[in-house]
C-alpha positions as a Markdown table, in Angstrom:
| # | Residue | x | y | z |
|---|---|---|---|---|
| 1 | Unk | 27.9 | -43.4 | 7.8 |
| 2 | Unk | 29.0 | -46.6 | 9.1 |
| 3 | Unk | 29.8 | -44.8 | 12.4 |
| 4 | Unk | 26.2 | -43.3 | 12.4 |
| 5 | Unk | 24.6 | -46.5 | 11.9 |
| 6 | Unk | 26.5 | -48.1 | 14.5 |
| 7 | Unk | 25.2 | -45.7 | 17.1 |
| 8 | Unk | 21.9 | -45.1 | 16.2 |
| 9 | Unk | 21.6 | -49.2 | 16.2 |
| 10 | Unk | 22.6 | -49.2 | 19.8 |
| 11 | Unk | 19.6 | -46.8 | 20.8 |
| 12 | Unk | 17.6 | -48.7 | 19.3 |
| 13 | Unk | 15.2 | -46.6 | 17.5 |
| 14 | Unk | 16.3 | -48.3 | 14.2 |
| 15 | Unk | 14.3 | -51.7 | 13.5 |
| 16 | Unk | 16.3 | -52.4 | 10.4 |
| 17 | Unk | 17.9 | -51.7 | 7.5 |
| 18 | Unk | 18.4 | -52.6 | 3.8 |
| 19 | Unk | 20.7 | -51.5 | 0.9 |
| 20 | Unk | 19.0 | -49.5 | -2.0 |
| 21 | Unk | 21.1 | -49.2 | -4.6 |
| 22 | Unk | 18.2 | -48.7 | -7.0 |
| 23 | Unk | 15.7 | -46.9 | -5.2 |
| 24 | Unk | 14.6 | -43.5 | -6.3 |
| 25 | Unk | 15.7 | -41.7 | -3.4 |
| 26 | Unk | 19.4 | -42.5 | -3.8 |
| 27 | Unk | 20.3 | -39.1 | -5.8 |
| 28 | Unk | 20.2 | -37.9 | -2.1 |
| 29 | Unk | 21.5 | -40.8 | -0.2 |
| 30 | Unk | 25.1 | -41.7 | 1.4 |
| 31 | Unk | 27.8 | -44.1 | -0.8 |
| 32 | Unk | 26.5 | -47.1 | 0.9 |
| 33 | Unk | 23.1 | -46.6 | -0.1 |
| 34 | Unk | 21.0 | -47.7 | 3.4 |
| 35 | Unk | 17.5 | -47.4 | 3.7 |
| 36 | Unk | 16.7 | -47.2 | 7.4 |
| 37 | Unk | 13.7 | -47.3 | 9.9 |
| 38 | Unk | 13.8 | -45.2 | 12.0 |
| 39 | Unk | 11.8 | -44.6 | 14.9 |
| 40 | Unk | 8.7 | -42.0 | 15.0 |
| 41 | Unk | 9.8 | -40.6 | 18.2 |
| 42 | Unk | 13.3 | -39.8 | 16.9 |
| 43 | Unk | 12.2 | -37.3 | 14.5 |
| 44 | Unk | 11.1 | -33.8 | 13.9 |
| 45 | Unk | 10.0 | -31.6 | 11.9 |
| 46 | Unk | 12.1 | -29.0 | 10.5 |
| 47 | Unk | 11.3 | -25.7 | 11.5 |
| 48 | Unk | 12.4 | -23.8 | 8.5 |
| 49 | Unk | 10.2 | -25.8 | 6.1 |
| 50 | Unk | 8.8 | -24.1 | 3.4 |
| 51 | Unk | 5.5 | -25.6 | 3.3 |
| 52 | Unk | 3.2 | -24.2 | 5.7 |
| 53 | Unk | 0.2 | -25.3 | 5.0 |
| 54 | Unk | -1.2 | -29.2 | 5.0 |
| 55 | Unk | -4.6 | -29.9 | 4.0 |
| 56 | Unk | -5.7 | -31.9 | 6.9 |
| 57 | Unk | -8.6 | -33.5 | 4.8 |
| 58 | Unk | -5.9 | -34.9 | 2.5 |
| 59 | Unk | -3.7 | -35.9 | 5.4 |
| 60 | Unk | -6.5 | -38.0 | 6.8 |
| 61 | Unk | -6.9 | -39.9 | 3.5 |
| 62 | Unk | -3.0 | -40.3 | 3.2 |
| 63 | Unk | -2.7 | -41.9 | 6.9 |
| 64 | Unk | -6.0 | -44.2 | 5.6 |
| 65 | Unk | -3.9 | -45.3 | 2.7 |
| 66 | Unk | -0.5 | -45.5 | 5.1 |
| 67 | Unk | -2.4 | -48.0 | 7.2 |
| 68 | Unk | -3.5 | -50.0 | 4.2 |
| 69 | Unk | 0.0 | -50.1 | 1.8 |
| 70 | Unk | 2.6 | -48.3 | 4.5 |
| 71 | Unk | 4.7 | -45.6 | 3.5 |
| 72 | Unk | 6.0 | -46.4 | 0.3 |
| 73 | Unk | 8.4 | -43.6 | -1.0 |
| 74 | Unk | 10.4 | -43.2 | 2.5 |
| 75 | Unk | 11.3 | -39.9 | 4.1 |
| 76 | Unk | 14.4 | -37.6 | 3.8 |
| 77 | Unk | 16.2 | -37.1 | 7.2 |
| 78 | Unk | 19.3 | -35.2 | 8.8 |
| 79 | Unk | 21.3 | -36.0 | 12.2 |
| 80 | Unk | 20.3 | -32.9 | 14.6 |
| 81 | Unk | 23.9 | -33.0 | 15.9 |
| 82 | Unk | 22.5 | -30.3 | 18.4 |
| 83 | Unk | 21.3 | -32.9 | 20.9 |
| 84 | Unk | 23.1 | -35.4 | 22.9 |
| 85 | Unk | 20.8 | -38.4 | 22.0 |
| 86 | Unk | 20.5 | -39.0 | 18.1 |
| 87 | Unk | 17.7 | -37.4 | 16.9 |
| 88 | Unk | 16.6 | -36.2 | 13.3 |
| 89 | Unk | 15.3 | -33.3 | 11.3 |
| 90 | Unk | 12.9 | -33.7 | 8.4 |
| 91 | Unk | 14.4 | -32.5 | 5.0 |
| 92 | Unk | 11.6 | -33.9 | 2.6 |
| 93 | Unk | 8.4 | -35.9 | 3.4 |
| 94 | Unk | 6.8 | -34.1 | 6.1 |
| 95 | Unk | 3.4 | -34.9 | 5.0 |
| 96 | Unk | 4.1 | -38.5 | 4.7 |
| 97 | Unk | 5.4 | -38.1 | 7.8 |
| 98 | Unk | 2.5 | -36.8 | 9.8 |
| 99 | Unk | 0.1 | -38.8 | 7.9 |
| 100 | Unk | 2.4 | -42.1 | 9.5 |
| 101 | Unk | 1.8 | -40.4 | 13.1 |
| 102 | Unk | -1.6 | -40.0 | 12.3 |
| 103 | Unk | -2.1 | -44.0 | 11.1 |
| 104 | Unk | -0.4 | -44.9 | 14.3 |
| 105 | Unk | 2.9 | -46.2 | 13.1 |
| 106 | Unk | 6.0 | -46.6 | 15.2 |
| 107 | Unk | 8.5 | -46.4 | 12.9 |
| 108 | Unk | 9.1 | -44.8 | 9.1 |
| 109 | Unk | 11.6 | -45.6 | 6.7 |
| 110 | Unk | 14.0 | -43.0 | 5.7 |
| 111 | Unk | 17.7 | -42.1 | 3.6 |
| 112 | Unk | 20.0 | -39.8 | 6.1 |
| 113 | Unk | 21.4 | -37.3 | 4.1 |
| 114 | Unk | 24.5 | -35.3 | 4.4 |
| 115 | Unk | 22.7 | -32.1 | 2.4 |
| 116 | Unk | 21.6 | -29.0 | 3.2 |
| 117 | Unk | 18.2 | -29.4 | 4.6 |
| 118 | Unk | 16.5 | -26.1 | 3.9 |
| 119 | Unk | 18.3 | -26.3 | 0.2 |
| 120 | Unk | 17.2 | -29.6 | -0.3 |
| 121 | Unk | 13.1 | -29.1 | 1.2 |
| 122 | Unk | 12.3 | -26.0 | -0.9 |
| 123 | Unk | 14.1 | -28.0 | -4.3 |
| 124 | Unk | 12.0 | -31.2 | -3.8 |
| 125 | Unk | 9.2 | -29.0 | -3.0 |
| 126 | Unk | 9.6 | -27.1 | -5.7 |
| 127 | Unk | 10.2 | -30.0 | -8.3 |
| 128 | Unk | 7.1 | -31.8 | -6.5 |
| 129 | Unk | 5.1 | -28.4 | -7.3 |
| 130 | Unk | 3.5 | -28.5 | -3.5 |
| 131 | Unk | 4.0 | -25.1 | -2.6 |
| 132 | Unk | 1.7 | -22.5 | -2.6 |
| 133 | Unk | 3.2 | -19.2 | -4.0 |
| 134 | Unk | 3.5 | -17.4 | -0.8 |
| 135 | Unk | 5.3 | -20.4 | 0.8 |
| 136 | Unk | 7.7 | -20.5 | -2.3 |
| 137 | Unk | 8.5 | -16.8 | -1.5 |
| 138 | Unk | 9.3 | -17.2 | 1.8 |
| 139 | Unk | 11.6 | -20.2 | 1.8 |
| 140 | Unk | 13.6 | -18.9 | -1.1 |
| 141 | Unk | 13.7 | -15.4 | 1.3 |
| 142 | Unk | 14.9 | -17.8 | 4.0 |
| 143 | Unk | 17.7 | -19.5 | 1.7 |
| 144 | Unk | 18.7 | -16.0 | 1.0 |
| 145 | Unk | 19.1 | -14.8 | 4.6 |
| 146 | Unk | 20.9 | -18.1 | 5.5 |
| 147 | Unk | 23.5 | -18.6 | 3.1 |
| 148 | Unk | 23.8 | -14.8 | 1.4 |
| 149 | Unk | 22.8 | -15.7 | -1.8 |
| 150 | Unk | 22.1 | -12.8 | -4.1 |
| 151 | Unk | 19.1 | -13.3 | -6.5 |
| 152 | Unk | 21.5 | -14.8 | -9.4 |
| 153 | Unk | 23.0 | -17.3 | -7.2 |
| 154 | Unk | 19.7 | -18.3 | -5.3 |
| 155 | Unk | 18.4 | -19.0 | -9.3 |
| 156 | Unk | 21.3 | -21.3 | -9.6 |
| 157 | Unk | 20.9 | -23.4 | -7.1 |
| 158 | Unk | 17.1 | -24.1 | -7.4 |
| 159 | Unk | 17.4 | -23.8 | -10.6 |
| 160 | Unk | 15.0 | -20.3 | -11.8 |
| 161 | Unk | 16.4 | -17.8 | -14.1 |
| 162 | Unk | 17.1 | -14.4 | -12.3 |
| 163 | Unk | 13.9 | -12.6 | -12.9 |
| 164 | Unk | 11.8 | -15.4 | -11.9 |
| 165 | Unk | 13.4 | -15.0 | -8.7 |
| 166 | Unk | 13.0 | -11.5 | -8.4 |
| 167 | Unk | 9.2 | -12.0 | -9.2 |
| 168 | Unk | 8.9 | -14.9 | -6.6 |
| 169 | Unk | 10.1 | -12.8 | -3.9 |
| 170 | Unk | 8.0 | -9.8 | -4.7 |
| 171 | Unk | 5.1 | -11.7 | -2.6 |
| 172 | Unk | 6.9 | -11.1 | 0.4 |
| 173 | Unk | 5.8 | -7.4 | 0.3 |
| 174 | Unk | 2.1 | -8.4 | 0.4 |
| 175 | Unk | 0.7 | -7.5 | 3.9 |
| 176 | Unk | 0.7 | -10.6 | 6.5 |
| 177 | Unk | -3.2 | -10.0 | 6.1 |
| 178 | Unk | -2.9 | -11.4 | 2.7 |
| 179 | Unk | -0.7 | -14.0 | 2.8 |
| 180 | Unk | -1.8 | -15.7 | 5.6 |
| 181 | Unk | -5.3 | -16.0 | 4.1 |
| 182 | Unk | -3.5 | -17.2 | 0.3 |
| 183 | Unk | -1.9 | -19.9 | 1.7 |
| 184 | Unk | -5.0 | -22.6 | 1.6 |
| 185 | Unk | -6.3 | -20.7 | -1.3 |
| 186 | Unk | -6.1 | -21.0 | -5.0 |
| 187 | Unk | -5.1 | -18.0 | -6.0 |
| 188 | Unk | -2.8 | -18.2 | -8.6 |
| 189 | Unk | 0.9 | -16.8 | -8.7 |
| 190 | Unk | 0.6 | -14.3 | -11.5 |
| 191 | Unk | -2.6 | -12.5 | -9.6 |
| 192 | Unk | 0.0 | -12.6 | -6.5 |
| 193 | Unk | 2.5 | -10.9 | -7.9 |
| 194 | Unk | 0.0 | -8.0 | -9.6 |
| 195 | Unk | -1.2 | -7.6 | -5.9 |
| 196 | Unk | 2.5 | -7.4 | -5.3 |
| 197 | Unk | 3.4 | -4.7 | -7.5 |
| 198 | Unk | 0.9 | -1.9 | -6.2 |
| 199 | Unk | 3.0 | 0.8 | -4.6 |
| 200 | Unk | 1.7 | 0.6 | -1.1 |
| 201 | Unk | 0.1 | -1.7 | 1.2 |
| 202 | Unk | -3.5 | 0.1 | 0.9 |
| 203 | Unk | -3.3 | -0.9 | -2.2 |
| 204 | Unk | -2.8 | -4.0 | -2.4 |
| 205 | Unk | -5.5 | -4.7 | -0.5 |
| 206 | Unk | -7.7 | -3.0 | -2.2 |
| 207 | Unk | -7.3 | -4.8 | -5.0 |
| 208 | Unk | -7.2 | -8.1 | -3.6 |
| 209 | Unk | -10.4 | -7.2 | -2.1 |
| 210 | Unk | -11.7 | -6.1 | -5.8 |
| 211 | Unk | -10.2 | -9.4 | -7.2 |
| 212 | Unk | -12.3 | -11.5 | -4.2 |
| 213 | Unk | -15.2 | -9.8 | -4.6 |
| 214 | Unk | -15.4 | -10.1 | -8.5 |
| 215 | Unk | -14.1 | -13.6 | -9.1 |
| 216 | Unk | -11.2 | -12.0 | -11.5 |
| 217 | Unk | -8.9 | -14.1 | -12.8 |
| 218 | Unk | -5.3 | -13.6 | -14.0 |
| 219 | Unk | -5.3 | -11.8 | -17.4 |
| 220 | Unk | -7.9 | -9.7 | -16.1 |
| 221 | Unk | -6.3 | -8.8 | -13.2 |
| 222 | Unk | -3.2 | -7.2 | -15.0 |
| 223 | Unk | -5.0 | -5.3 | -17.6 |
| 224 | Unk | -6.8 | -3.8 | -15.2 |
| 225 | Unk | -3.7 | -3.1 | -13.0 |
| 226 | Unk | -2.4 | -1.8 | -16.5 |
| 227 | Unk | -5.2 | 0.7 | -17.3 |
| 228 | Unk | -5.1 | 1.7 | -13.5 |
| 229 | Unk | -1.8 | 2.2 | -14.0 |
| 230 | Unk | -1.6 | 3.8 | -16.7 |
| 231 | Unk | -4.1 | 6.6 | -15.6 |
| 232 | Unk | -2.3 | 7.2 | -12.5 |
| 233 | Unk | 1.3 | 8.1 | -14.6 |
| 234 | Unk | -0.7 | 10.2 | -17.1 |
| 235 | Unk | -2.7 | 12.0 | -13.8 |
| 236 | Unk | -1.4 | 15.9 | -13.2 |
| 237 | Unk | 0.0 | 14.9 | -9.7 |
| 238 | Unk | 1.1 | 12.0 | -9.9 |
| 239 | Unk | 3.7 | 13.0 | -12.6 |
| 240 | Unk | 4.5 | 16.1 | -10.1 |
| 241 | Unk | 5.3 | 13.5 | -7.5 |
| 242 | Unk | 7.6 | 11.2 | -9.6 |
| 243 | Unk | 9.4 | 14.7 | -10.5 |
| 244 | Unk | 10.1 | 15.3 | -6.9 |
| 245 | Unk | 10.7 | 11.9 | -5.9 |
| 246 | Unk | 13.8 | 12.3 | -8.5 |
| 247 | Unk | 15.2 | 15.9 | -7.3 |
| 248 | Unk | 14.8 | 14.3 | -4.2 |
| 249 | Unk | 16.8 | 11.2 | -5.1 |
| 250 | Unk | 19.5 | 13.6 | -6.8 |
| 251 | Unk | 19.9 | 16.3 | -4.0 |
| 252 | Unk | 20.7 | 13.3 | -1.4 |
| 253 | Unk | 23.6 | 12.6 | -3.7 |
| 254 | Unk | 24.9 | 15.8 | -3.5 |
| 255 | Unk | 27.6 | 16.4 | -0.9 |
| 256 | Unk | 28.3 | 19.9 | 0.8 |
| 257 | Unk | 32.1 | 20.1 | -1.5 |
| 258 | Unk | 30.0 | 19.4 | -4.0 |
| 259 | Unk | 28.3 | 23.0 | -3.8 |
| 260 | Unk | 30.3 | 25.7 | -3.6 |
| 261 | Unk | 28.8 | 29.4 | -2.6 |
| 262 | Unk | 27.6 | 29.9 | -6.2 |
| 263 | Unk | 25.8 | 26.9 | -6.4 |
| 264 | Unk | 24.6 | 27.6 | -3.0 |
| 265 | Unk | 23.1 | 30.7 | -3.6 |
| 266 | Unk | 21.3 | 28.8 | -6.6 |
| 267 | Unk | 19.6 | 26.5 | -4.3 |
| 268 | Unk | 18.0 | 28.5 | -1.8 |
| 269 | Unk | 16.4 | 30.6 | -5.4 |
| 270 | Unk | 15.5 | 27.0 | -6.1 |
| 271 | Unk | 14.3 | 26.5 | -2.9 |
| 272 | Unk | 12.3 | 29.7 | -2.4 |
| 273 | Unk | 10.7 | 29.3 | -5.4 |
| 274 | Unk | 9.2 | 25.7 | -4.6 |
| 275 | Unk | 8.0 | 27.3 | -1.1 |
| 276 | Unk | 5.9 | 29.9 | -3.0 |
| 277 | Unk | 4.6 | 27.5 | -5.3 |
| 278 | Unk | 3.4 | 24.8 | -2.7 |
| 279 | Unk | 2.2 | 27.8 | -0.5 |
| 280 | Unk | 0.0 | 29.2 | -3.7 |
| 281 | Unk | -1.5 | 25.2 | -4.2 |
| 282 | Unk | -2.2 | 24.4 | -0.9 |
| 283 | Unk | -3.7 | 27.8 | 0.5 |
């Protein structure tokens, strides 16, 4: 760290720094604990964050309140070791951030951190509660893809139990249609992840657009996903289907060795059989 300070000193985009042994922010600060302020123009936003959405109402009162008190819980930051001058990459407090552009300020204080930045902006996101659901879905998708976590081992490190997970990252099924409008909306995670569960994209959209249009809220949207549901299993064709979807799942695991001539002769009986029966339905 002391190397790092050293040289972002001589660019001169730090104005000064302080030791913060008891400041909130340390849990994700270096040993020696410095509080720096760093230059505006020295850092960016990181292009993996979770949070998508910033209400720009609420961003103008924030940069009102910045140019009144200042920023007074500073920003997390990482070295971009990518570029040849020393720059940074927002970890947590981009809103705080932009709000300080906004009220005009030329510098912003700020702890480096060694973490992982992606790790560490979906966790104090998530801890913060700022996320909308569809935003939560996508940067635990994005933690997945980076790092290879499996489902059990993404719920250890942001802390969720399995199934949680699994249901958090159901919403990345919904069409783009939907989550793009959800994401300044106030639509609540449990009616996401009923959308979430229809069996096709048509779907899905039909019954957000049955939610919309009938102001339904959460328990009423699963009991009516429930009755739907269960009148669909219990419909004539729809239990043919799920029969065929399984002999369909079964013969794929069959191998040729697996046959023999008997067995093959058995098949095309089978197979004959099904032909006259679709023919007799569908003519």
């Amino acid at each position: 760290m002391s190397k790092l300070a050293d040289q972002i000193k001589k660019t001169g985009i730090v104005v000064r720094q302080r030791h913060t042994e008891d400041h909130p922010s340390m849990a994700f600060a270096d040993k020696e604990g410095r509080l720096f302020r760093l230059a505006i123009t020295s850092i960016k936003a990181n292009p993996n964050q979770p949070r998508k959405f910033f209400d720009l109402r609420k961003l103008s009162e924030l940069a009102t309140s910045i140019r009144d008190k200042g920023v007074l819980q500073p920003i997390l930051v990482r070295e971009e070791k990518a570029q040849e001058d020393v720059q940074f990459i927002i970890v947590a407090g981009e809103r705080r951030f932009r709000a300080a552009k906004e009220a005009g300020l030329i510098d912003i204080p700020a702890i480096i951190t060694t973490g992982d930045p992606d790790e560490i902006a979906i966790i104090e996101n998530l801890q913060r509660d700022n996320l909308k659901p569809v935003e939560e879905a996508e940067g635990l998708a994005q933690l997945m893809v980076t790092h290879g976590y499996n489902q059990e081992k993404l719920g250890e490190v942001v802390g969720k139990a399995k199934s949680t997970i699994s249901e958090i990252l159901s919403l990345t099924k919904l069409p783009s249609a939907i989550r793009d409008e959800v994401r300044s909306s106030e639509l609540s995670k449990m009616i996401l992840i009923e959308i979430a569960k229809q069996d096709t994209e048509e779907a899905m959209l039909e019954l957000y657009k049955q939610i919309k249009k009938n102001g339904l809220k959460g328990y009423a949207v699963r009991d009516l996903t429930r009755n739907r549901k269960e009148r669909s299993m219990n419909a004539p064709l729809e239990i043919a289907l799920r029969k065929f979807k399984d002999l369909k799942k079964t013969v794929k695991k069959l191998e040729p060795s697996d046959i023999g001539e008997a067995g093959k002769q058995e098949l095309l009986q089978v197979l004959d059989e099904i032909n006259k029966l679709m023919n007799s339905l569908l003519n």
